[in-house]
C-alpha positions, 0 to 999 in steps of 0.5 A: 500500500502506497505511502499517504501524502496528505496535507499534514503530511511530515509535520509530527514536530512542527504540529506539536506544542511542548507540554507548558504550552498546552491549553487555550488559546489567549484572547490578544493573539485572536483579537490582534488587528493588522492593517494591509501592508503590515509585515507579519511572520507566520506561525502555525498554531497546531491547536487551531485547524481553522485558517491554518495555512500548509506547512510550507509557510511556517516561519515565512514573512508576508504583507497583509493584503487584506481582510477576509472575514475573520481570516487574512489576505497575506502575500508570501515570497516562495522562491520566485513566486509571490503567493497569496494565501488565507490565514486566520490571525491565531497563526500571524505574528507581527514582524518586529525589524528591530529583533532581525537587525541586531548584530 
């Protein structure tokens, strides 16, 4: 039988939160607001499955482009290509330059 190659495929460590980590969701990281052109980091939250974007995209910087319902237009670099996928804000993060350029 053929090896299944599903949507979470490989993602056993990537979908998994350390034991203190466990619990609800805080109410800040739902309500965060972003704004188009804002920069954001996306991180998958693994225990929110609605809005979450493919593995793919963890870790990856985009722009808010614009507001989708409760979810957000966000256009991330993949190599050569600029894509445009649909995030819920409890897998966003706001992008903080001041962090990245310290030496």
């Amino acid at each position: 039988m053929p090896k299944s190659q599903g949507y979470k495929n490989k993602t056993r460590k990537l979908l998994s939160k350390k034991p203190r980590e466990h619990g609800k969701l805080g109410l800040s990281k739902i309500l965060q607001r972003y704004e188009p052109g804002d920069k954001v980091v996306i991180t998958i939250d693994p225990s929110v499955h609605k809005g979450m974007p493919h593995r793919r995209y963890q870790g990856r910087v985009g722009v808010i482009k614009s507001k989708r319902g409760r979810a957000y237009a966000v256009d991330v670099t993949l190599e050569d290509a600029v894509k445009e996928i649909i995030v819920r804000p409890e897998h966003l993060k706001m992008f903080e330059e001041e962090k990245m350029n310290v030496q």
